[in-house]
PyMOL Python script that loads the backbone (N, CA, C, O; Angstrom):
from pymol import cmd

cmd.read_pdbstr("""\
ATOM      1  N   UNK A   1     129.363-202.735  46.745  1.00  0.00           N
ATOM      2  CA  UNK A   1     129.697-201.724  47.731  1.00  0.00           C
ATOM      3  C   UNK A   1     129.456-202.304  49.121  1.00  0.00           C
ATOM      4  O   UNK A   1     128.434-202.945  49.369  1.00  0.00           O
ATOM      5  N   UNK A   2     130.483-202.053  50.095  1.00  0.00           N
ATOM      6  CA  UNK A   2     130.214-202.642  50.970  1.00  0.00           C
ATOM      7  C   UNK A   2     129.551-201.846  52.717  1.00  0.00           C
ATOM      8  O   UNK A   2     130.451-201.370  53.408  1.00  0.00           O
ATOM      9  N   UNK A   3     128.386-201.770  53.183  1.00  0.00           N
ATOM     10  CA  UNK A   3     127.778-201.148  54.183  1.00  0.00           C
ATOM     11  C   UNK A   3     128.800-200.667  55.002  1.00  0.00           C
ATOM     12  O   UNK A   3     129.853-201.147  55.419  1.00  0.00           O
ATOM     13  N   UNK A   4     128.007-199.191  55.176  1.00  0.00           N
ATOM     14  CA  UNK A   4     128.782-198.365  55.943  1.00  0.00           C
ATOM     15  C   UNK A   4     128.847-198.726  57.122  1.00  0.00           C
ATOM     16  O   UNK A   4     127.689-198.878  57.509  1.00  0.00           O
ATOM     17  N   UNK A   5     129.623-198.971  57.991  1.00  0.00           N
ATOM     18  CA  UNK A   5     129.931-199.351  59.644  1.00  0.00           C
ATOM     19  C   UNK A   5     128.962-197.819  60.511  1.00  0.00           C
ATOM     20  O   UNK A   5     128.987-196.600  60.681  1.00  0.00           O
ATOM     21  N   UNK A   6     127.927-199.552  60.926  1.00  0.00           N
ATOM     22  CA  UNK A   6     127.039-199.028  61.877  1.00  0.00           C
ATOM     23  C   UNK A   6     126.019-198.141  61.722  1.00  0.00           C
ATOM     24  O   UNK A   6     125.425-197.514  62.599  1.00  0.00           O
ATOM     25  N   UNK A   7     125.799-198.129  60.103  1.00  0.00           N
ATOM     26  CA  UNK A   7     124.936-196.930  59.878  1.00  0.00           C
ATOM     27  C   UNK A   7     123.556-198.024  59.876  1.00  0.00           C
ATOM     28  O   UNK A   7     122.573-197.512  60.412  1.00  0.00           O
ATOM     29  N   UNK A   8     123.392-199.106  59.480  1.00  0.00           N
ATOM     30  CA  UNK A   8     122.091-199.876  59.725  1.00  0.00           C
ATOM     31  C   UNK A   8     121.509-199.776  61.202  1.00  0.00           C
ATOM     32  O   UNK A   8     120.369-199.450  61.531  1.00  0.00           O
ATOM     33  N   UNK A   9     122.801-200.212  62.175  1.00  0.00           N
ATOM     34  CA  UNK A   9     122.194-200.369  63.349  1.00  0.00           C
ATOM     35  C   UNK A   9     121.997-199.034  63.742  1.00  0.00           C
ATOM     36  O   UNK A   9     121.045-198.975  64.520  1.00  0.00           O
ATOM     37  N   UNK A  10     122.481-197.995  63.534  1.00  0.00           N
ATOM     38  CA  UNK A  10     122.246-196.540  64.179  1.00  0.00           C
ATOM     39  C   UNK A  10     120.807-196.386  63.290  1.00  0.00           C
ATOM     40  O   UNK A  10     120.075-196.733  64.217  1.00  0.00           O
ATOM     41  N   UNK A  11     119.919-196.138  62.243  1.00  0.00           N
ATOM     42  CA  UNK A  11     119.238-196.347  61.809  1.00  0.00           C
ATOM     43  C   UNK A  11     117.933-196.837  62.192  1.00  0.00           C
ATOM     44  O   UNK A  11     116.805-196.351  62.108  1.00  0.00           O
ATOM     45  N   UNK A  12     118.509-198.218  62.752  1.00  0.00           N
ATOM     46  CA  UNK A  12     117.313-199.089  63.496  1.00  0.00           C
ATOM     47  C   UNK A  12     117.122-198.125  64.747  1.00  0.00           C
ATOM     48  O   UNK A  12     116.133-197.411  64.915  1.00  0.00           O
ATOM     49  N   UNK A  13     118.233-198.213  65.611  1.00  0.00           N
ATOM     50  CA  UNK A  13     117.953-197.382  66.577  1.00  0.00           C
ATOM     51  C   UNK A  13     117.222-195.899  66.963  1.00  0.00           C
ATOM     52  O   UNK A  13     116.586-195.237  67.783  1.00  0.00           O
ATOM     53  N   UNK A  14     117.673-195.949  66.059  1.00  0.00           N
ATOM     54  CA  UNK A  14     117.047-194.191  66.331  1.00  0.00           C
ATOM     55  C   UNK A  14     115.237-193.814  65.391  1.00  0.00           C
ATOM     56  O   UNK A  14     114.332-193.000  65.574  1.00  0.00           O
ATOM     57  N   UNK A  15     115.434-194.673  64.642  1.00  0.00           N
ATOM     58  CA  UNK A  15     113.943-195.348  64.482  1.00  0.00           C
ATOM     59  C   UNK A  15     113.176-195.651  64.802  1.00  0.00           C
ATOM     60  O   UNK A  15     112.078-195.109  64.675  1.00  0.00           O
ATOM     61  N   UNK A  16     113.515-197.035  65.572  1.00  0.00           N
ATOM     62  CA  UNK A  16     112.801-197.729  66.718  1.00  0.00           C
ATOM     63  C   UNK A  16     112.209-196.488  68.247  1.00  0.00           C
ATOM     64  O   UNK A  16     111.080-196.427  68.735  1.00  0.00           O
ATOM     65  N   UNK A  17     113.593-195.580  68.683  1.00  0.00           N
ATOM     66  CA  UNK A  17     113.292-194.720  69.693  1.00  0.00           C
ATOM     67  C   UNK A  17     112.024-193.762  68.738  1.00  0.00           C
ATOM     68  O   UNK A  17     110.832-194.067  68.785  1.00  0.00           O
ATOM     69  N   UNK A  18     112.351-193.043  68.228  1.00  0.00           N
ATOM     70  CA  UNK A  18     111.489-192.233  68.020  1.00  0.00           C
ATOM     71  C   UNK A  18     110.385-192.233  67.809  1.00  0.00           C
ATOM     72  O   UNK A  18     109.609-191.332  68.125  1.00  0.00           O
ATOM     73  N   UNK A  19     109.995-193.684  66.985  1.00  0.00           N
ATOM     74  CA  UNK A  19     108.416-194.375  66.709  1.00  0.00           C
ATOM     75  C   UNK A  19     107.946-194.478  68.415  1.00  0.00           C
ATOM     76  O   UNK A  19     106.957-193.889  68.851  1.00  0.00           O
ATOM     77  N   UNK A  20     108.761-195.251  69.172  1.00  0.00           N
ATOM     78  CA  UNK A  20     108.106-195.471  70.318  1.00  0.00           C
ATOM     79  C   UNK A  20     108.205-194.209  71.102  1.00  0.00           C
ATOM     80  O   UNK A  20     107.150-193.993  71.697  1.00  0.00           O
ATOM     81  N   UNK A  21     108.983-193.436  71.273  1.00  0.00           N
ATOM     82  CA  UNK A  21     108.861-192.076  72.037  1.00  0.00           C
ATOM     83  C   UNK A  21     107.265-191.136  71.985  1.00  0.00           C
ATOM     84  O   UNK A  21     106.661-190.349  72.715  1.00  0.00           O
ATOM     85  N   UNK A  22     107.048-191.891  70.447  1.00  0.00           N
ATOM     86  CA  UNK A  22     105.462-190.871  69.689  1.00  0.00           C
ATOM     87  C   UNK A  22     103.891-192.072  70.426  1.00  0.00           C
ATOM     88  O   UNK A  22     102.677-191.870  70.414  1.00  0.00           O
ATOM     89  N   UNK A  23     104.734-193.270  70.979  1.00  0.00           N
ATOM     90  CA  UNK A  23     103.615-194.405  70.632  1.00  0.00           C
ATOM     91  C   UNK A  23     102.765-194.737  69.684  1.00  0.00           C
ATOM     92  O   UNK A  23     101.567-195.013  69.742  1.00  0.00           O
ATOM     93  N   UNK A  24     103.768-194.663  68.495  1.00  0.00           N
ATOM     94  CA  UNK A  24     103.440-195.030  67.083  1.00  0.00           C
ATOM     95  C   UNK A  24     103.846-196.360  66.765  1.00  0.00           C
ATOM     96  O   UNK A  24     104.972-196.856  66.730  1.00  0.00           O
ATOM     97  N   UNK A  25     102.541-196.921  66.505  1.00  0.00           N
ATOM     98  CA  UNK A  25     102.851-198.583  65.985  1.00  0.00           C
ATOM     99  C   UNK A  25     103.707-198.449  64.330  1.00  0.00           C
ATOM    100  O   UNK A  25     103.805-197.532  63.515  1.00  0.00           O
ATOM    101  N   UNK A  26     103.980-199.210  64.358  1.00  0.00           N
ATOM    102  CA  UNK A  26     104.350-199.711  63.129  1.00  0.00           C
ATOM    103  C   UNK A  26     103.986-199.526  61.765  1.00  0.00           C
ATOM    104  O   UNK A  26     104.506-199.072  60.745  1.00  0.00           O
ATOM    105  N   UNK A  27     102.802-200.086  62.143  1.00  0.00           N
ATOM    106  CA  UNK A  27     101.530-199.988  61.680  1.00  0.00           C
ATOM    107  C   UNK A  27     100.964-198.284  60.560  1.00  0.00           C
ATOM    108  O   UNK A  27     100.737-198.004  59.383  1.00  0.00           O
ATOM    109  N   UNK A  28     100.983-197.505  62.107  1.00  0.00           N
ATOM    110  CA  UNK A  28     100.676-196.400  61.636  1.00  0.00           C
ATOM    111  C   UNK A  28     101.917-195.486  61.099  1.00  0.00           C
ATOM    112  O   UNK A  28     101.631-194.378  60.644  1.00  0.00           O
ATOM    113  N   UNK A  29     103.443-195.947  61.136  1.00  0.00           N
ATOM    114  CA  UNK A  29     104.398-195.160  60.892  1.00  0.00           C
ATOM    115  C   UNK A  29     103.985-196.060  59.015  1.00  0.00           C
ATOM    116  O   UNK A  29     103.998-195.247  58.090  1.00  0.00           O
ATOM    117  N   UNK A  30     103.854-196.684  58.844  1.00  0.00           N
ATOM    118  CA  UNK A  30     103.885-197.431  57.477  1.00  0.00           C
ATOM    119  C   UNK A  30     102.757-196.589  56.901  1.00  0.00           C
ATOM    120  O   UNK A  30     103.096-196.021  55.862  1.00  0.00           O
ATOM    121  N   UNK A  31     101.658-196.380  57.243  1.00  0.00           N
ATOM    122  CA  UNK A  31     100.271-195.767  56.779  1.00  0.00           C
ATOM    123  C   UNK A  31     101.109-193.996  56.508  1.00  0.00           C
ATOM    124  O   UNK A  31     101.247-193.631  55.341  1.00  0.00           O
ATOM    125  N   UNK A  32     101.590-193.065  57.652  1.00  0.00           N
ATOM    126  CA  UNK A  32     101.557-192.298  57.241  1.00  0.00           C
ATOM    127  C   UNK A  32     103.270-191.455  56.627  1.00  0.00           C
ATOM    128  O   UNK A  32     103.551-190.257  56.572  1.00  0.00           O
ATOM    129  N   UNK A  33     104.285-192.936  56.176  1.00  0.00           N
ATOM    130  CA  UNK A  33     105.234-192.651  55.439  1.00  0.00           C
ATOM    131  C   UNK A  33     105.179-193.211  54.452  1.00  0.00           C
ATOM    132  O   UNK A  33     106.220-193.112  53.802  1.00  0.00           O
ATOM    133  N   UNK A  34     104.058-194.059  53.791  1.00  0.00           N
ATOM    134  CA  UNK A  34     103.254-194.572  52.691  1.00  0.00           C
ATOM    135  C   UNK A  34     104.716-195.833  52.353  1.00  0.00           C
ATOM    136  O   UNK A  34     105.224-196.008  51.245  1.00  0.00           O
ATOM    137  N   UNK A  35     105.063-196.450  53.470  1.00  0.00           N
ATOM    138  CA  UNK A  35     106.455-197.588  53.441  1.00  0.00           C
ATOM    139  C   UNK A  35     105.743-198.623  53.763  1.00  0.00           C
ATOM    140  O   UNK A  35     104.823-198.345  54.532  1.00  0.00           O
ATOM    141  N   UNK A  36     105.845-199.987  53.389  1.00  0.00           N
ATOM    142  CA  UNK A  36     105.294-201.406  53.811  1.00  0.00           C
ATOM    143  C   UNK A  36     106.047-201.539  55.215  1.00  0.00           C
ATOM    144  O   UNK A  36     107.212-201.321  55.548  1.00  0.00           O
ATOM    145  N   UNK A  37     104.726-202.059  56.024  1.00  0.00           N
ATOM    146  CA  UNK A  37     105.215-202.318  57.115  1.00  0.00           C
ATOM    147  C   UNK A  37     106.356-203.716  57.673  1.00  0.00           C
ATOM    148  O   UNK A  37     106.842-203.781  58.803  1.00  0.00           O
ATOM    149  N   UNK A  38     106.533-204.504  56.801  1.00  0.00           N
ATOM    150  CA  UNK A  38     107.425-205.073  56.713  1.00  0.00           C
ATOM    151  C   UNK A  38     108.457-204.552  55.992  1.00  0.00           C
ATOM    152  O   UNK A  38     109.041-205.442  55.373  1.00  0.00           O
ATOM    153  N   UNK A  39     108.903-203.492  55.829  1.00  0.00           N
ATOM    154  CA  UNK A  39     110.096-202.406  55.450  1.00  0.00           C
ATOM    155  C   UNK A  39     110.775-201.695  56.574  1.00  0.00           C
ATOM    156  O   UNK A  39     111.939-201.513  56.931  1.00  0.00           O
ATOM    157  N   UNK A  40     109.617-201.375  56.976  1.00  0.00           N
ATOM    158  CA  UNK A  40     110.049-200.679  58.932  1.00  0.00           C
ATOM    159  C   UNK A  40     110.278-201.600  59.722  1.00  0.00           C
ATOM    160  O   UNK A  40     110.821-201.258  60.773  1.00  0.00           O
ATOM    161  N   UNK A  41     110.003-202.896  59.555  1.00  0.00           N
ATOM    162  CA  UNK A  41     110.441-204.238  60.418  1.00  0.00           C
ATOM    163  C   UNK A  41     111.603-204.165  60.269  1.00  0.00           C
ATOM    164  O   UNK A  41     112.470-204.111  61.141  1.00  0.00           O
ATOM    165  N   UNK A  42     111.726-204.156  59.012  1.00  0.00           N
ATOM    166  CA  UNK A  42     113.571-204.519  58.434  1.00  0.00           C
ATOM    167  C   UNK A  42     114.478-203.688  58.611  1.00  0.00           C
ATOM    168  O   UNK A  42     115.682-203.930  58.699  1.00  0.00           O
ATOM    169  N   UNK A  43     113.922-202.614  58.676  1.00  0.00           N
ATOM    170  CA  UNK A  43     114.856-201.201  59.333  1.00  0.00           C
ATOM    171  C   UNK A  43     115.133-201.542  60.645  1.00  0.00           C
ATOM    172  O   UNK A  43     116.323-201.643  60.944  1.00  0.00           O
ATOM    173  N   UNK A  44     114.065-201.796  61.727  1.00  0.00           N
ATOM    174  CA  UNK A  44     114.230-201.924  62.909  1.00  0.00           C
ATOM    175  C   UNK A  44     115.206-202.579  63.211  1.00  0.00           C
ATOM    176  O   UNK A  44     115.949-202.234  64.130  1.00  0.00           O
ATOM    177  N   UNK A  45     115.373-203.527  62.580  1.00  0.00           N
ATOM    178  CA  UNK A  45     116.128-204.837  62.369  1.00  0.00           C
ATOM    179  C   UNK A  45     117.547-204.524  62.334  1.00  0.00           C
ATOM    180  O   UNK A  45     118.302-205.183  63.049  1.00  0.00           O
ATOM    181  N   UNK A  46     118.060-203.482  61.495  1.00  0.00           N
ATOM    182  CA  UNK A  46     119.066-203.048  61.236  1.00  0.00           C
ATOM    183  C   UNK A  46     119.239-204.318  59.765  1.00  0.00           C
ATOM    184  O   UNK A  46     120.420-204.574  59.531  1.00  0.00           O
ATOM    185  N   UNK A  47     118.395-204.928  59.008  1.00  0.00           N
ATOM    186  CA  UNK A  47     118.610-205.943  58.245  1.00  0.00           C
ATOM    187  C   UNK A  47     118.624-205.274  56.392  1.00  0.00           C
ATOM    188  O   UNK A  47     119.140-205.782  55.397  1.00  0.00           O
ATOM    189  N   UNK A  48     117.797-203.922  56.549  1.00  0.00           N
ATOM    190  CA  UNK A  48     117.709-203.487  55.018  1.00  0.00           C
ATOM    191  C   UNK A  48     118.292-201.771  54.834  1.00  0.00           C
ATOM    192  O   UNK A  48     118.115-200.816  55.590  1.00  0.00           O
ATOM    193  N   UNK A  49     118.562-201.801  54.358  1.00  0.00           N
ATOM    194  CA  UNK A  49     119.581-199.949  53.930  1.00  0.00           C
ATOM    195  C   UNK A  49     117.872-199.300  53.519  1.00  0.00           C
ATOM    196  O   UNK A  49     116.837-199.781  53.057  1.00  0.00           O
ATOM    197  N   UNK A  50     118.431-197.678  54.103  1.00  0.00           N
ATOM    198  CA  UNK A  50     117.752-197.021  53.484  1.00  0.00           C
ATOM    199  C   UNK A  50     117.436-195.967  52.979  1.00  0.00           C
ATOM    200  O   UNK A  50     117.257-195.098  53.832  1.00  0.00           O
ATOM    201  N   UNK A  51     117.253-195.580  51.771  1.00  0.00           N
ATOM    202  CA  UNK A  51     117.323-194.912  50.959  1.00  0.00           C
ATOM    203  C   UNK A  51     117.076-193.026  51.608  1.00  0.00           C
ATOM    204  O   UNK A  51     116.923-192.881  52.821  1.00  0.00           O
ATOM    205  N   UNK A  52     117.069-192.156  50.971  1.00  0.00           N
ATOM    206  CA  UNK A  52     117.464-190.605  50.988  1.00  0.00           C
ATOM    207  C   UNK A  52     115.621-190.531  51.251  1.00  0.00           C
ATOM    208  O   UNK A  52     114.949-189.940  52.095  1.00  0.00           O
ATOM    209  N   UNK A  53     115.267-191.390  50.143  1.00  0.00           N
ATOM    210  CA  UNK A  53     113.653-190.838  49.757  1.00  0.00           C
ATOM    211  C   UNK A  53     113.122-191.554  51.478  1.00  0.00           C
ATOM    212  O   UNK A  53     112.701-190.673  52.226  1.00  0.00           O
ATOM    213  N   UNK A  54     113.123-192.668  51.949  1.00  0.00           N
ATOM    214  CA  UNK A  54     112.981-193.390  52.947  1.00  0.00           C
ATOM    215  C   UNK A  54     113.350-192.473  54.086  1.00  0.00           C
ATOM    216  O   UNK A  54     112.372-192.281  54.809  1.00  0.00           O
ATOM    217  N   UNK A  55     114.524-191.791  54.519  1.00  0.00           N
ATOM    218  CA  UNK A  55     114.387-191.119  55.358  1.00  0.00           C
ATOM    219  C   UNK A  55     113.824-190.235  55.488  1.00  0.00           C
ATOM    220  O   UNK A  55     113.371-190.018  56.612  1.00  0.00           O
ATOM    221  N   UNK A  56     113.502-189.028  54.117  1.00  0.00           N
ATOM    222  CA  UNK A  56     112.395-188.131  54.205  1.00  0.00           C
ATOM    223  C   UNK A  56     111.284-188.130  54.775  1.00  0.00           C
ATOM    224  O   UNK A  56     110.916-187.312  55.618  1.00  0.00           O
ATOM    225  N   UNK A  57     110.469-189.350  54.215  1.00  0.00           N
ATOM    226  CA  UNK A  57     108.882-189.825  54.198  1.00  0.00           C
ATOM    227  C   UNK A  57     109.404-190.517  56.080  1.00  0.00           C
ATOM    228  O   UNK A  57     108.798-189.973  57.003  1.00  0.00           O
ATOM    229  N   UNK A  58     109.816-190.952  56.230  1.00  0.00           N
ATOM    230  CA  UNK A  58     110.133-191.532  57.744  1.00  0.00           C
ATOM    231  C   UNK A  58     110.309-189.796  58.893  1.00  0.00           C
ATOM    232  O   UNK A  58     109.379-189.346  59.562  1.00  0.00           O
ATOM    233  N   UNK A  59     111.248-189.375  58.831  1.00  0.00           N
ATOM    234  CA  UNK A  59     111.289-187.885  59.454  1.00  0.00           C
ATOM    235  C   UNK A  59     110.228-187.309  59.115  1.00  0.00           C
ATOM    236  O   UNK A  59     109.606-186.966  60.119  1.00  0.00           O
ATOM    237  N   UNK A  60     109.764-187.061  58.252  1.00  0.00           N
ATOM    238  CA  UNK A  60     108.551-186.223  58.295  1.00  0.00           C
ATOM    239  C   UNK A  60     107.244-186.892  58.826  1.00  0.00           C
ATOM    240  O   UNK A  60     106.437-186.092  59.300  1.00  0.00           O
ATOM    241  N   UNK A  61     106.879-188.213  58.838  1.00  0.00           N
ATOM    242  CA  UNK A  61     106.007-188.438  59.491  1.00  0.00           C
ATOM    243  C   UNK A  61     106.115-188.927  61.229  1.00  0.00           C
ATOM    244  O   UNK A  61     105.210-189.277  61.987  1.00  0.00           O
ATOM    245  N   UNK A  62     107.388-188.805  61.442  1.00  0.00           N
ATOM    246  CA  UNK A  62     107.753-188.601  62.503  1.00  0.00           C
ATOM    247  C   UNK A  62     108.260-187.547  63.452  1.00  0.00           C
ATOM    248  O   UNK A  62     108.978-187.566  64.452  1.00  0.00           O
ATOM    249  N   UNK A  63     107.449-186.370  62.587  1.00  0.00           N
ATOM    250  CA  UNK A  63     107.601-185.022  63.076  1.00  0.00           C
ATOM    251  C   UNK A  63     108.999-184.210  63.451  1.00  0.00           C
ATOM    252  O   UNK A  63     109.221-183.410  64.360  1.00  0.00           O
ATOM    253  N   UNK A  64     109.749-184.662  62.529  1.00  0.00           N
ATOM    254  CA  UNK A  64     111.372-184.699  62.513  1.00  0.00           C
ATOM    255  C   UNK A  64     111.871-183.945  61.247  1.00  0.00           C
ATOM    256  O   UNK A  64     111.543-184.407  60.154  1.00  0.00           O
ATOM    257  N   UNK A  65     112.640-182.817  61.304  1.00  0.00           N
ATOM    258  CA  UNK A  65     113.351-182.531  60.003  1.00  0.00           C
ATOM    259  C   UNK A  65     114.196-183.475  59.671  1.00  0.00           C
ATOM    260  O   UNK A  65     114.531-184.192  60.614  1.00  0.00           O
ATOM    261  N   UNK A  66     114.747-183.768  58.444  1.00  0.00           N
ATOM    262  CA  UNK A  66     115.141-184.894  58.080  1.00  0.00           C
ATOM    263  C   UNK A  66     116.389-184.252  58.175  1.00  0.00           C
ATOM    264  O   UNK A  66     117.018-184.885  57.327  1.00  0.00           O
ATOM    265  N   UNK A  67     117.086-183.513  58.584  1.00  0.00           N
ATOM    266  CA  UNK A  67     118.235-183.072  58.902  1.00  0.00           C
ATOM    267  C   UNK A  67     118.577-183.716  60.348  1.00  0.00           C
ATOM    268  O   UNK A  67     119.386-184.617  60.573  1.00  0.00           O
ATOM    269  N   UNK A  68     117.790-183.056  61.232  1.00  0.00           N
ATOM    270  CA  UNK A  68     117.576-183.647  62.146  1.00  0.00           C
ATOM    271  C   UNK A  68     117.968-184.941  62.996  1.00  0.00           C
ATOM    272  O   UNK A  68     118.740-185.224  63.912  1.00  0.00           O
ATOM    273  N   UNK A  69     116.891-185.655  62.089  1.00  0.00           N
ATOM    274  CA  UNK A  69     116.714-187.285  61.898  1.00  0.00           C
ATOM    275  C   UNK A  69     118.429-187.493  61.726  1.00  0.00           C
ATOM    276  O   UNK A  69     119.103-187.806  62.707  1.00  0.00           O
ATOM    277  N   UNK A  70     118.876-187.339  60.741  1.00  0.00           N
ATOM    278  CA  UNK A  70     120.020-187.611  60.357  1.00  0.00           C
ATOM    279  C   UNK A  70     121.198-187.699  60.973  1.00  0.00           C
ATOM    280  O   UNK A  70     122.072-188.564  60.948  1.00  0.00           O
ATOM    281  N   UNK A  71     121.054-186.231  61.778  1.00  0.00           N
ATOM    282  CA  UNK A  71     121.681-185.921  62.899  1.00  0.00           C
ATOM    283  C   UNK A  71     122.114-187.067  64.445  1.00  0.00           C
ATOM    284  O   UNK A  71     123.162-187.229  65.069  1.00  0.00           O
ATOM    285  N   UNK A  72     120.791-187.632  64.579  1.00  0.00           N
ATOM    286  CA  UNK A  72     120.625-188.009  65.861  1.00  0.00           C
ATOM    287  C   UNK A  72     121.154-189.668  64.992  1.00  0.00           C
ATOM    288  O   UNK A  72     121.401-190.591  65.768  1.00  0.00           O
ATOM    289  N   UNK A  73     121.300-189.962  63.441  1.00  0.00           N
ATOM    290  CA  UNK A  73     121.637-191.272  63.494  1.00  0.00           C
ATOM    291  C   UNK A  73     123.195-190.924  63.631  1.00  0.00           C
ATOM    292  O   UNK A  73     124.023-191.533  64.308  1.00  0.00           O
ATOM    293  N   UNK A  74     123.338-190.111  63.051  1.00  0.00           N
ATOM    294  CA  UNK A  74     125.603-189.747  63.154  1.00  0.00           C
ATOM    295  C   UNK A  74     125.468-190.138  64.555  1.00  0.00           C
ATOM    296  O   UNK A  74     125.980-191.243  64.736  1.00  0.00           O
ATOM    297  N   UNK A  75     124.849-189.515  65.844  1.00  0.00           N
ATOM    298  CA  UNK A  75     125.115-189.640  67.235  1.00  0.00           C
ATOM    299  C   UNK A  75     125.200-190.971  67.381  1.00  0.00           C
ATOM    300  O   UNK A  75     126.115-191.646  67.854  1.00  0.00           O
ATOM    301  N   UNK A  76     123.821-191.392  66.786  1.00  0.00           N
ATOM    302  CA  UNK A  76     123.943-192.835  67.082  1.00  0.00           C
ATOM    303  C   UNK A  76     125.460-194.024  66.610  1.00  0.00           C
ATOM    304  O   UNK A  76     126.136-194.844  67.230  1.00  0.00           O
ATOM    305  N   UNK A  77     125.435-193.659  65.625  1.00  0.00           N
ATOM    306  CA  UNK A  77     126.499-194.393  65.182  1.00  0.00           C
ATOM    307  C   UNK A  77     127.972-194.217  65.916  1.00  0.00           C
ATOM    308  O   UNK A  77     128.699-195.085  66.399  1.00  0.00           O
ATOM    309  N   UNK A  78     128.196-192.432  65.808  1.00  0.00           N
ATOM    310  CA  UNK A  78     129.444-192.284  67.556  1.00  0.00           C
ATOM    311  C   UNK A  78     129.118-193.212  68.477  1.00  0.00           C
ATOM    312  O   UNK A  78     130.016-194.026  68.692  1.00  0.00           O
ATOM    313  N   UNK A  79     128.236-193.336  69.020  1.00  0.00           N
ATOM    314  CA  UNK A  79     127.971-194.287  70.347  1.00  0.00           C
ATOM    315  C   UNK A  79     128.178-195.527  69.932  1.00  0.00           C
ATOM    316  O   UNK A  79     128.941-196.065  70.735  1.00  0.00           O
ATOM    317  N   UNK A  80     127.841-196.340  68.968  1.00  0.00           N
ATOM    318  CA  UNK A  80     127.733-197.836  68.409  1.00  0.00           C
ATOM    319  C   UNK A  80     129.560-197.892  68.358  1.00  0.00           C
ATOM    320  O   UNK A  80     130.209-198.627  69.103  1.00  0.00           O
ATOM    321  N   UNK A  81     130.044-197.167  67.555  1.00  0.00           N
ATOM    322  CA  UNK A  81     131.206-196.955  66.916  1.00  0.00           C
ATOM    323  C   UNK A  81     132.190-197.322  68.605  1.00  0.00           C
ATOM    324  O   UNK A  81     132.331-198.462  69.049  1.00  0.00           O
ATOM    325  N   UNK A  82     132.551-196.489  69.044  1.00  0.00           N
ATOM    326  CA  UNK A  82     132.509-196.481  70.839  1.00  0.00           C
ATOM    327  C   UNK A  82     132.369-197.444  71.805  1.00  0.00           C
ATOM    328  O   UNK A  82     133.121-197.811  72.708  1.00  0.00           O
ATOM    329  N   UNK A  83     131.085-197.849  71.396  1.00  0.00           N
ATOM    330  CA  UNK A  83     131.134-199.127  72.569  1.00  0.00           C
ATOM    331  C   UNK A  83     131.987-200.463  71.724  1.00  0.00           C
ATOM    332  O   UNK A  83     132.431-201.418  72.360  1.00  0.00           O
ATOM    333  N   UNK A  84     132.088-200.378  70.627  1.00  0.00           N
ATOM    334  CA  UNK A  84     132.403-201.334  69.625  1.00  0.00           C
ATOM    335  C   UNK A  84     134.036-201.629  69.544  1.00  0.00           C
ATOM    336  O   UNK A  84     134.560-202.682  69.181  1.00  0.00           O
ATOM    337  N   UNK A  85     134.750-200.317  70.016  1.00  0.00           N
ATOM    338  CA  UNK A  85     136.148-200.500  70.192  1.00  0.00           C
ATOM    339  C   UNK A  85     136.612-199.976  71.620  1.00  0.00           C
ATOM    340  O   UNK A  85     137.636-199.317  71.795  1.00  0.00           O
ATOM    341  N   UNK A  86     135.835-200.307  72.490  1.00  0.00           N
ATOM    342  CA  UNK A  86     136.128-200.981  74.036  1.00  0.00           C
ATOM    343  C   UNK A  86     136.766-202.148  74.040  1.00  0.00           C
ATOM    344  O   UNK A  86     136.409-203.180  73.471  1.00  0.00           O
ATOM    345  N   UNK A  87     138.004-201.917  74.887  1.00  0.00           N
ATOM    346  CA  UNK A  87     138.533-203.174  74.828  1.00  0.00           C
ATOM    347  C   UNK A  87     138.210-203.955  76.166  1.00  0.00           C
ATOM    348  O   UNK A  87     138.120-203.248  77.169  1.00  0.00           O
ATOM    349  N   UNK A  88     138.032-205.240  76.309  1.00  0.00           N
ATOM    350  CA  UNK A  88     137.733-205.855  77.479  1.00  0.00           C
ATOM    351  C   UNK A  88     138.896-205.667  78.611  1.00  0.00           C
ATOM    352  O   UNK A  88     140.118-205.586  78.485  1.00  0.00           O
ATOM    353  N   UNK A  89     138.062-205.627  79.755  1.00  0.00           N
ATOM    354  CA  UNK A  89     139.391-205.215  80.719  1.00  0.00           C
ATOM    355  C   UNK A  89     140.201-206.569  80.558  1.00  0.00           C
ATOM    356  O   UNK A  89     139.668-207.566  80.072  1.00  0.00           O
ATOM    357  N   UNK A  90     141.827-206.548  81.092  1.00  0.00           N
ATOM    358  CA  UNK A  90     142.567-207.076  81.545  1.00  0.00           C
ATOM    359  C   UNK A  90     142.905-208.057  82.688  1.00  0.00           C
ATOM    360  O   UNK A  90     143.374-207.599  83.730  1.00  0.00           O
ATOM    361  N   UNK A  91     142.648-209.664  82.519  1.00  0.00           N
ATOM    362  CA  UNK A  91     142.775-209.854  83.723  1.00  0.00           C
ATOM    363  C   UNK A  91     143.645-210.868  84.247  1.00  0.00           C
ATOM    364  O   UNK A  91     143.744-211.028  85.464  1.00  0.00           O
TER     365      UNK A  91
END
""", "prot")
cmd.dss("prot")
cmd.show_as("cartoon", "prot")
cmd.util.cbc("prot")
cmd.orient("prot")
């Protein structure tokens, strides 16, 4: 199966913002979504997919309905999607 366009990097993104919006290390997003912290690296990364159960335990310890959460990655991905088929100006 081949990855959905832009859903990794919207993912990372909206990940990455929200951990840092809380000033939540890494560290402690791994401790209290019970995920290896080299798992949330790889998310950040936009380098590993992640799972239904993964976004739960991630939104909820990021004080996020996982609806929510979900929500703000679709946005994300409109925007990725967007800047991605800009065409360079003409010159």
């Amino acid at each position: 199966m081949e990855k959905y366009p832009y859903l990794n990097e919207a993912i990372a993104s909206v990940l990455r913002k929200k951990r840092e919006e809380l000033g939540m290390s890494k560290r402690k997003l791994s401790e209290l979504a019970m995920i290896e912290r080299a798992y949330i690296t790889g998310l950040e990364a936009g380098k590993w997919n992640a799972t239904m159960n993964v976004i739960f335990y991630l939104s909820e310890s990021l004080g996020i309905h996982p609806v929510d959460f979900v929500a703000l990655i679709c946005t994300e991905m409109a925007i990725l999607k967007a800047e991605d088929t800009k065409s360079p100006p003409l010159r």
